[in-house]
C-alpha positions as a Markdown table, in Angstrom:
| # | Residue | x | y | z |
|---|---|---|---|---|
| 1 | Unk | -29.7 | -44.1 | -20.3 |
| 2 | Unk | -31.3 | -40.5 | -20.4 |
| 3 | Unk | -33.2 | -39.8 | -17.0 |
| 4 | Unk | -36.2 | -38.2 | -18.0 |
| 5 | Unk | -37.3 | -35.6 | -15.1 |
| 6 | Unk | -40.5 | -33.8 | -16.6 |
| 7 | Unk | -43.6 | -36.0 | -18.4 |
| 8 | Unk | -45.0 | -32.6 | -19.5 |
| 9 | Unk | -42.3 | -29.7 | -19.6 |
| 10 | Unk | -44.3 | -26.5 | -21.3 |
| 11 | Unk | -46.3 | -29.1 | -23.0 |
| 12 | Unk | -43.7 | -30.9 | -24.6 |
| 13 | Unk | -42.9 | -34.3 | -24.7 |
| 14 | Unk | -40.6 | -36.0 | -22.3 |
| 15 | Unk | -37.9 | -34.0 | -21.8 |
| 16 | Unk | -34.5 | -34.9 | -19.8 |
| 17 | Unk | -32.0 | -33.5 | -17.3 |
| 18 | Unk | -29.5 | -32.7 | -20.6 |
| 19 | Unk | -32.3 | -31.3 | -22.4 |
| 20 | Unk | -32.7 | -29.0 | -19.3 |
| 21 | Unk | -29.1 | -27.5 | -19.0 |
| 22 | Unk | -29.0 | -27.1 | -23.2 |
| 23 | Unk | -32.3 | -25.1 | -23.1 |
| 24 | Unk | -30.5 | -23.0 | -19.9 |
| 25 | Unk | -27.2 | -23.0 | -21.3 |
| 26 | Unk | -28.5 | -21.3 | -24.5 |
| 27 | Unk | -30.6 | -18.8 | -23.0 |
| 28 | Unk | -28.2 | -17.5 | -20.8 |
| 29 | Unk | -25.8 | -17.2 | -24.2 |
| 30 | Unk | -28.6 | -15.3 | -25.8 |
| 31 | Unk | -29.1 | -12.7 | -23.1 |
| 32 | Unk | -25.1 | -12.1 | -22.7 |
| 33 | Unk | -25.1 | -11.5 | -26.4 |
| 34 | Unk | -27.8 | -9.1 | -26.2 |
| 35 | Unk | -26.4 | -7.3 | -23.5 |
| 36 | Unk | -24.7 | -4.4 | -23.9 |
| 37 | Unk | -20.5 | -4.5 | -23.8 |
| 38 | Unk | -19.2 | -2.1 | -21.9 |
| 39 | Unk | -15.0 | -1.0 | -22.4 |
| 40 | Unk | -13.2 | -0.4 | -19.6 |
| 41 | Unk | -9.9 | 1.6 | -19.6 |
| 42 | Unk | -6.6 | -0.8 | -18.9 |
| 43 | Unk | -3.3 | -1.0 | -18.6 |
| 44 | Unk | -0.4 | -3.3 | -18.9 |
| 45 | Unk | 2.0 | -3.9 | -16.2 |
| 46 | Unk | 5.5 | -4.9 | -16.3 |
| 47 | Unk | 6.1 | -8.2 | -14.3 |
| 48 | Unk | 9.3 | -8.5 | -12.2 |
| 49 | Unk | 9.7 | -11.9 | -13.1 |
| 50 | Unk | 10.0 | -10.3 | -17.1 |
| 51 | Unk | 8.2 | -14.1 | -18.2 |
| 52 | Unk | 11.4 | -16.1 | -17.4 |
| 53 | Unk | 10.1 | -18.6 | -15.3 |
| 54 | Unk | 7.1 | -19.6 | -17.0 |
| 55 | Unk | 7.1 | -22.2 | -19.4 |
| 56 | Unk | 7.2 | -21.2 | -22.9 |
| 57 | Unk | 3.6 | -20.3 | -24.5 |
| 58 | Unk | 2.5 | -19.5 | -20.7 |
| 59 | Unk | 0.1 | -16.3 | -21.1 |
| 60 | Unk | 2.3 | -14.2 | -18.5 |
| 61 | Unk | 5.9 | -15.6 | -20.6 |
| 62 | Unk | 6.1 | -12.0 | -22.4 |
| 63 | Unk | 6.6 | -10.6 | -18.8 |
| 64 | Unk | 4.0 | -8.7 | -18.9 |
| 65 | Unk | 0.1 | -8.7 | -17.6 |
| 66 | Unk | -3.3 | -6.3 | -18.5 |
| 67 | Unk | -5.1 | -4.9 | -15.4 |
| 68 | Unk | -8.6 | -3.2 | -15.7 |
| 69 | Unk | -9.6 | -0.1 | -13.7 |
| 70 | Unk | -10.9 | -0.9 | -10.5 |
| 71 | Unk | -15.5 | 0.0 | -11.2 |
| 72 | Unk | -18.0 | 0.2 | -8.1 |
| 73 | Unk | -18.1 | -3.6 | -9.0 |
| 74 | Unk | -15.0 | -4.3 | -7.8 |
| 75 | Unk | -15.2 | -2.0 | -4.7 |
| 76 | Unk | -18.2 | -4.3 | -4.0 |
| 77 | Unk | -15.9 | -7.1 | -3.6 |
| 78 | Unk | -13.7 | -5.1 | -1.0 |
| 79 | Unk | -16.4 | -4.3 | 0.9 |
| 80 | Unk | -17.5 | -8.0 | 0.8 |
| 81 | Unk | -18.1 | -8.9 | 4.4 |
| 82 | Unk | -18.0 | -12.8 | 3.7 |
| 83 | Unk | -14.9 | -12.1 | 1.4 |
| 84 | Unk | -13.2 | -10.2 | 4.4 |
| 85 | Unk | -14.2 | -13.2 | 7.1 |
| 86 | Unk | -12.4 | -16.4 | 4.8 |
| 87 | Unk | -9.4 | -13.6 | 4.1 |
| 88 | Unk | -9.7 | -14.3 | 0.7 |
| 89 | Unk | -11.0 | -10.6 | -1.0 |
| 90 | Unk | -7.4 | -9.2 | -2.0 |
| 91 | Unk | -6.9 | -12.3 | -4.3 |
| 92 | Unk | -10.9 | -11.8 | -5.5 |
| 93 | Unk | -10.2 | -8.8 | -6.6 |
| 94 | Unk | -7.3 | -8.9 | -8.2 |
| 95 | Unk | -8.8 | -12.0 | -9.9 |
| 96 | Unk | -11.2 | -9.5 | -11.2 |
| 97 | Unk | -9.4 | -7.0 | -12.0 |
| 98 | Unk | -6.8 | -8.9 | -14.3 |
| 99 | Unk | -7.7 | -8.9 | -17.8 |
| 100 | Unk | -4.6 | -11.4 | -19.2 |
| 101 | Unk | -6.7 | -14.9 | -19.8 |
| 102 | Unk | -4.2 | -16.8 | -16.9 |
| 103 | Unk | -5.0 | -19.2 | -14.5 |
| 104 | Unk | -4.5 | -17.2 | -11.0 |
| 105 | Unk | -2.6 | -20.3 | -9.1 |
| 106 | Unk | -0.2 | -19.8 | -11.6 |
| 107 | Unk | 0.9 | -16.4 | -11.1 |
| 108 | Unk | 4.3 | -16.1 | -9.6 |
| 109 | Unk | 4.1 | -14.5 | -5.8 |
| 110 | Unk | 7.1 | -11.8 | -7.4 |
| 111 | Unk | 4.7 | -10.9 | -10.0 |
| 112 | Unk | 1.3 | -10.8 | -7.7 |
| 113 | Unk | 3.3 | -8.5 | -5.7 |
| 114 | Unk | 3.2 | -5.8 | -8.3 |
| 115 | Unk | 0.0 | -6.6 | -9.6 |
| 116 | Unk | -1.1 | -5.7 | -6.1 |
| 117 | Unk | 0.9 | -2.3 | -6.2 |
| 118 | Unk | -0.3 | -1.3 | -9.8 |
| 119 | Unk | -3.9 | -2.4 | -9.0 |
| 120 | Unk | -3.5 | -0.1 | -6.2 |
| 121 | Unk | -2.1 | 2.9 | -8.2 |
| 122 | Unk | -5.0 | 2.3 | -11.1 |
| 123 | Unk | -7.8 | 2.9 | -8.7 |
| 124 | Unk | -6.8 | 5.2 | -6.0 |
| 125 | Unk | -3.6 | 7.1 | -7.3 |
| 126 | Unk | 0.0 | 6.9 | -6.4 |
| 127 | Unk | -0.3 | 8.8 | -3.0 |
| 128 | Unk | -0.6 | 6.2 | -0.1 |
| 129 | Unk | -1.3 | 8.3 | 3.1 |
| 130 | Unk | -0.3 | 5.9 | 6.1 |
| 131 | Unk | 0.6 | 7.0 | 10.1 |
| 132 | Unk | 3.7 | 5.4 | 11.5 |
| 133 | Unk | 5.2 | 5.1 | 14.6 |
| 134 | Unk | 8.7 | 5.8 | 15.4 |
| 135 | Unk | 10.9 | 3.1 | 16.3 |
| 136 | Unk | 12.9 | 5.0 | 18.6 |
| 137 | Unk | 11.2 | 7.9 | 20.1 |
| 138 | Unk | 7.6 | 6.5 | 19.3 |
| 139 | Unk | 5.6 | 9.9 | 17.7 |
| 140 | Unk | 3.5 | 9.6 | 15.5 |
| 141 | Unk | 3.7 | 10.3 | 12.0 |
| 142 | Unk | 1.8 | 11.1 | 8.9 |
| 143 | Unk | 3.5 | 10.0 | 5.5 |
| 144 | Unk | 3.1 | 10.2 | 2.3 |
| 145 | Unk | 4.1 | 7.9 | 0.2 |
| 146 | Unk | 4.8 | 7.4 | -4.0 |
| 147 | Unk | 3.7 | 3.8 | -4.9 |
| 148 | Unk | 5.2 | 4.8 | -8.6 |
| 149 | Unk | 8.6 | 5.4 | -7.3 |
| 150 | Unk | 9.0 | 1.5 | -6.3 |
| 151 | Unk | 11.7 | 0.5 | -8.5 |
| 152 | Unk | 12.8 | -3.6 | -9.2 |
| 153 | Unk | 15.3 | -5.1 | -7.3 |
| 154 | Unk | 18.7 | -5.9 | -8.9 |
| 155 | Unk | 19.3 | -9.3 | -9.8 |
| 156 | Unk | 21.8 | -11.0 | -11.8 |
| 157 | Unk | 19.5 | -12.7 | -14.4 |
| 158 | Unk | 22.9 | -14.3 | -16.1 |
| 159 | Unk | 21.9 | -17.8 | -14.3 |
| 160 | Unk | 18.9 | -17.7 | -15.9 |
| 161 | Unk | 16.6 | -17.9 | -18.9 |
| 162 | Unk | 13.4 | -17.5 | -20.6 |
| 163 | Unk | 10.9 | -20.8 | -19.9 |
| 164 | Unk | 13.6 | -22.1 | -17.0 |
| 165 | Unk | 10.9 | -23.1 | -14.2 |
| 166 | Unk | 13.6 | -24.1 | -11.7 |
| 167 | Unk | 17.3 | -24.0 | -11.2 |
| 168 | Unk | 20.4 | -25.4 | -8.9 |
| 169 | Unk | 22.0 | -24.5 | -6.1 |
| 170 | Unk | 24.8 | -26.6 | -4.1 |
| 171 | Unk | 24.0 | -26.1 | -0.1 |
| 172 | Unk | 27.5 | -25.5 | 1.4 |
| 173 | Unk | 28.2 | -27.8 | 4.4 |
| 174 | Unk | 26.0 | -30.9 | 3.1 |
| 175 | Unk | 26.9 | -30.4 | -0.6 |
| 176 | Unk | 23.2 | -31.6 | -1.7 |
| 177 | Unk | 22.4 | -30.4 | -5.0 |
| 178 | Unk | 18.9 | -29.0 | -4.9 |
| 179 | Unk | 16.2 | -28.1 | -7.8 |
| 180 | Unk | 14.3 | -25.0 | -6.8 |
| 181 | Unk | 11.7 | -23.0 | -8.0 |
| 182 | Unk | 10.0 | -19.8 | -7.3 |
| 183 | Unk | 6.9 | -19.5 | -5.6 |
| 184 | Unk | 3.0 | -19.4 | -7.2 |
| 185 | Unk | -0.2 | -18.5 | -5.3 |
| 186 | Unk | -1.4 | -21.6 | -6.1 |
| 187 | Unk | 1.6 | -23.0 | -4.0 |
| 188 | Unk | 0.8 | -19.9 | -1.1 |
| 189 | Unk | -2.8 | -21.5 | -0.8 |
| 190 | Unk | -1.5 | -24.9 | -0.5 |
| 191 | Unk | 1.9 | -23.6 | 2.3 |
| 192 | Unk | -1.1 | -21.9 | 4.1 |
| 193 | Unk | -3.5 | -24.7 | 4.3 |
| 194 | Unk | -0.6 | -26.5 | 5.5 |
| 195 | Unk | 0.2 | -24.3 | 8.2 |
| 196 | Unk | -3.3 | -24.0 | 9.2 |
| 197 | Unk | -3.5 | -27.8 | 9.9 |
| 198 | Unk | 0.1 | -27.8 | 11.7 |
| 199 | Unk | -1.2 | -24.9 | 13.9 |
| 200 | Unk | -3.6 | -27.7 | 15.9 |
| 201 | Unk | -0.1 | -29.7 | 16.8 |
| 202 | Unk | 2.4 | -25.9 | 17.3 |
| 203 | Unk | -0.4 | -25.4 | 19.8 |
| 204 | Unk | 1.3 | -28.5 | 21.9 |
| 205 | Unk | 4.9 | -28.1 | 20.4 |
| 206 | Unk | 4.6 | -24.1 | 20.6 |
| 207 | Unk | 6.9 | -24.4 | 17.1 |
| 208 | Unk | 5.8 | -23.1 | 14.2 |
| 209 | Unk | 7.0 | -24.7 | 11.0 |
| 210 | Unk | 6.5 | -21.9 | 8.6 |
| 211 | Unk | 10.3 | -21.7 | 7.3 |
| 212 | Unk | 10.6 | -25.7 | 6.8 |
| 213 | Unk | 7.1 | -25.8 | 5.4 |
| 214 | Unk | 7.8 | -22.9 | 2.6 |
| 215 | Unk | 11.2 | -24.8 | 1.7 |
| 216 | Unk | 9.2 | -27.6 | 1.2 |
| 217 | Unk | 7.3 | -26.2 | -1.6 |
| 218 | Unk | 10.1 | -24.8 | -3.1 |
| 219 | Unk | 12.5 | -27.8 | -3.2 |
| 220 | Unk | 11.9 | -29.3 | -6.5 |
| 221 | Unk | 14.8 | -32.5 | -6.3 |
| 222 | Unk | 17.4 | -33.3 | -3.7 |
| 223 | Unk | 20.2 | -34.8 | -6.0 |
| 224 | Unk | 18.0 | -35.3 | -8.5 |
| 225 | Unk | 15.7 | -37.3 | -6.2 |
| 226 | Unk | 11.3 | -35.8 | -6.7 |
| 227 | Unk | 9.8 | -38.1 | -3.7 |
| 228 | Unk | 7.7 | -34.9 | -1.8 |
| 229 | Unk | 7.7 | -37.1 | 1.6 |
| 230 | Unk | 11.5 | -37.6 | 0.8 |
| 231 | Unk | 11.8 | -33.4 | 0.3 |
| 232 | Unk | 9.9 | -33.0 | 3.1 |
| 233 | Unk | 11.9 | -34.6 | 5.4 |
| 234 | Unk | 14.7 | -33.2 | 4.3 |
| 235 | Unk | 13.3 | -29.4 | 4.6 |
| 236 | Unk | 12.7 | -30.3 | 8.6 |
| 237 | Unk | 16.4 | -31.9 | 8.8 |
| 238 | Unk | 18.3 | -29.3 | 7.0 |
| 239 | Unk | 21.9 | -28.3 | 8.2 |
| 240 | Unk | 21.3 | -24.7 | 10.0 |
| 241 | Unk | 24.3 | -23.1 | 8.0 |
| 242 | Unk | 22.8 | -25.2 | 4.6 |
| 243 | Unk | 19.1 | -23.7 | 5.8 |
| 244 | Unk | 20.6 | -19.9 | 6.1 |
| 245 | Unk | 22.8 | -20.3 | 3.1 |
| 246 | Unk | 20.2 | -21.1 | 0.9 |
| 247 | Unk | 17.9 | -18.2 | 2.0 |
| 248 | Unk | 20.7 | -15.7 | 1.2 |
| 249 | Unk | 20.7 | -16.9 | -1.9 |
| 250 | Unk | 17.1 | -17.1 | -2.9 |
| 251 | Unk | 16.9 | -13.5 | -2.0 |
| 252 | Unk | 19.7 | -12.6 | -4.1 |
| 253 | Unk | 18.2 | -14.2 | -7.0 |
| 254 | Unk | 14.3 | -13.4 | -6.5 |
| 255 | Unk | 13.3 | -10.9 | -8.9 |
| 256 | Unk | 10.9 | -8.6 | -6.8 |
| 257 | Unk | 9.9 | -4.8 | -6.5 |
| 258 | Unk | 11.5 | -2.6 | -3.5 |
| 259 | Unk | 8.8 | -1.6 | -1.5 |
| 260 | Unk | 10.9 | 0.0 | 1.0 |
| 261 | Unk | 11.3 | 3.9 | 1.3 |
| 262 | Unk | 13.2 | 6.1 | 3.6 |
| 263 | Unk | 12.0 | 7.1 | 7.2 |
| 264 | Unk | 13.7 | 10.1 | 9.3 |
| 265 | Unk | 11.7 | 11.1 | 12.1 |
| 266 | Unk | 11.4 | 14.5 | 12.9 |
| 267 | Unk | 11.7 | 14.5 | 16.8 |
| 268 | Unk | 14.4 | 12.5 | 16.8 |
| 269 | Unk | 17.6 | 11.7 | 15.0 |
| 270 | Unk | 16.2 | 7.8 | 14.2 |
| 271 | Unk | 16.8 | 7.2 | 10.8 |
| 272 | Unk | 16.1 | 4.5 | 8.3 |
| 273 | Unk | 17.1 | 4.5 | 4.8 |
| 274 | Unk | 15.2 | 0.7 | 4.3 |
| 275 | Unk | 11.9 | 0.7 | 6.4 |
| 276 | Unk | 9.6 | -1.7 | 4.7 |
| 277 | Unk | 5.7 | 0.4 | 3.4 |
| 278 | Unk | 3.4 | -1.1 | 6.2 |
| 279 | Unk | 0.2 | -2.2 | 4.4 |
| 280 | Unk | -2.7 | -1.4 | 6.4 |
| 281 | Unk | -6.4 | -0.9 | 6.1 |
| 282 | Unk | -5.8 | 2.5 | 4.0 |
| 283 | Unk | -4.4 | 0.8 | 0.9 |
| 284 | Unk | -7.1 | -0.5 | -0.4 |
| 285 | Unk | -9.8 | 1.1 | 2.0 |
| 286 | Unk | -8.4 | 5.2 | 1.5 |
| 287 | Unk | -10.0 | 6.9 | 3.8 |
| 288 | Unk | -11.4 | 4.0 | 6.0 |
C-alpha cells in the first residue's frame, strides 16, 4: 500500500513518499542537464597487470585505465581533515580522479600502485623532492627523484593468460596444490579490517598475524578444496619452508612497478643500488 505523507503538498492532492523522490529525482536531472560540462584534460595509464587477470569484458581487461588531472576539487579532498582522521583520502582521491567506469574494490593492488604514481606525476610533475637519512653515517640528504623513470618489473608472463583470475602453485615440503590469486583493494579493506579486529587479541598474544592473514585472502583452493574456515586454518598452520617458498614465488610472478632508485651518500662510501622511494607527506602534499 502507498503511504501517503502530505494531505496538501503545494495544494495538490494526496501525495506519497514515491511521489516525493520522483518529483526530487527529476529535478535534480533537470539542473545537472542544465549545468554547464566542463572537459578536463586526461590521460591513459598503462597497468602493470596489462588486463590479464581480470575476467574477460572487465573495464580494466585492455590493461589499461583513464586518469583525470587532479582540479582544486580534488585538492579539497587531500586537504580533507575527516578524510585524513578514517585514513581513507588516498583511495578518495584516486576514486575521483579515475575516469575508466570500474568498480574501485576491483582494482588489482599491482595496478593501484601505478595509478597512485601517475596520479602523482599528472598533478604535481615528475620531480619528487624528499630528505633521507643515511643508513650508515646518518646525514641528511636532499633528493630528487624522477617518478617517470619507474620502469615494470620483469616477469615471466608464459604461465599466464588474458581473463586467468588465479593460478597453481605446488608448496614444496607439503606438496599441497594451492589456487592463488592476486590481490584487489577490495580484498586490502577486508585483510585490514581483519587486522584491526585481531589487534584487540595481539595486544595479549603480542603476535601479529599480518603474513597468515594476507595468505588467507590470497589462497583461492587447497587441493581443490574453497571452505575459507578450511583456508584459513591452513594459512596459520603452514610448513615455514612451504610459507617462504610460496612468497618467493609470488614475488617472482607479481607484475608490479620498481619503485626503487639508487642512493650513494656523499659523506660516506654507503651505497645502495635498491633503496625503496620513502612516501612521505611531500608526495601528495609538495611543499607541506
Amino acid at each position: 500500500m502507498t503511504k501517503v505523507v502530505n494531505d496538501a503538498f503545494n495544494g495538490r492532492a494526496p501525495i506519497s513518499d514515491d511521489e516525493i523522490k520522483a518529483m526530487y529525482l527529476s529535478q535534480v536531472e533537470t539542473e545537472a542537464a542544465q549545468s554547464p560540462k566542463l572537459d578536463f584534460p586526461t590521460e591513459i595509464i598503462d597497468l602493470p597487470s596489462r588486463g590479464q587477470f581480470y575476467p574477460e569484458g572487465h573495464p580494466l581487461a585492455s590493461g589499461k585505465i583513464e586518469l583525470k588531472y587532479m582540479t582544486a576539487r580534488e585538492e579539497d579532498i587531500l586537504s580533507s581533515a575527516s578524510l585524513i582522521k578514517q585514513g581513507v583520502v588516498l583511495d578518495k582521491l584516486l576514486q575521483a580522479l579515475i575516469v575508466t567506469k570500474v568498480k574501485f574494490d576491483e582494482i588489482l593492488l599491482m595496478d593501484k600502485n601505478a595509478i597512485f604514481v601517475a596520479a602523482r606525476v599528472l598533478a604535481y610533475g615528475n620531480d619528487y623532492g624528499v630528505e633521507l637519512e643515511c643508513p650508515s653515517c646518518g646525514v641528511k640528504h636532499n633528493e630528487h627523484i624522477d617518478l617517470s623513470s619507474f620502469e615494470e618489473k620483469e616477469v615471466d608472463w608464459s604461465g599466464f593468460k588474458p581473463g586467468q583470475t588465479t593460478f597453481d602453485f605446488e608448496l614444496p615440503v607439503s606438496k599441497k596444490k594451492l589456487a592463488l590469486k592476486f590481490l584487489t583493494q577490495g580484498d586490502e579493506k577486508a585483510i585490514s579490517e581483519d587486522l584491526k579486529a585481531a589487534k584487540k587479541v595481539s595486544k595479549f598474544t603480542g603476535v601479529d598475524p599480518e603474513l597468515t592473514t594476507r595468505l588467507k585472502y590470497m589462497i583461492s583452493a587447497v587441493d581443490g578444496d574453497t571452505d575459507k574456515i578450511m583456508i584459513a586454518e591452513f594459512a596459520k598452520n603452514m610448513l615455514s619452508r612451504d610459507s617462504l617458498a610460496l612468497r618467493e614465488y609470488l614475488k617472482k610472478v607479481t607484475p608490479d612497478i620498481d619503485t626503487t632508485f639508487a642512493f650513494d651518500c656523499n659523506s660516506c662510501d654507503y651505497e645502495n643500488l635498491k633503496m625503496a622511494v620513502p612516501i612521505t607527506v611531500q608526495f601528495f602534499w609538495p611543499g607541506a
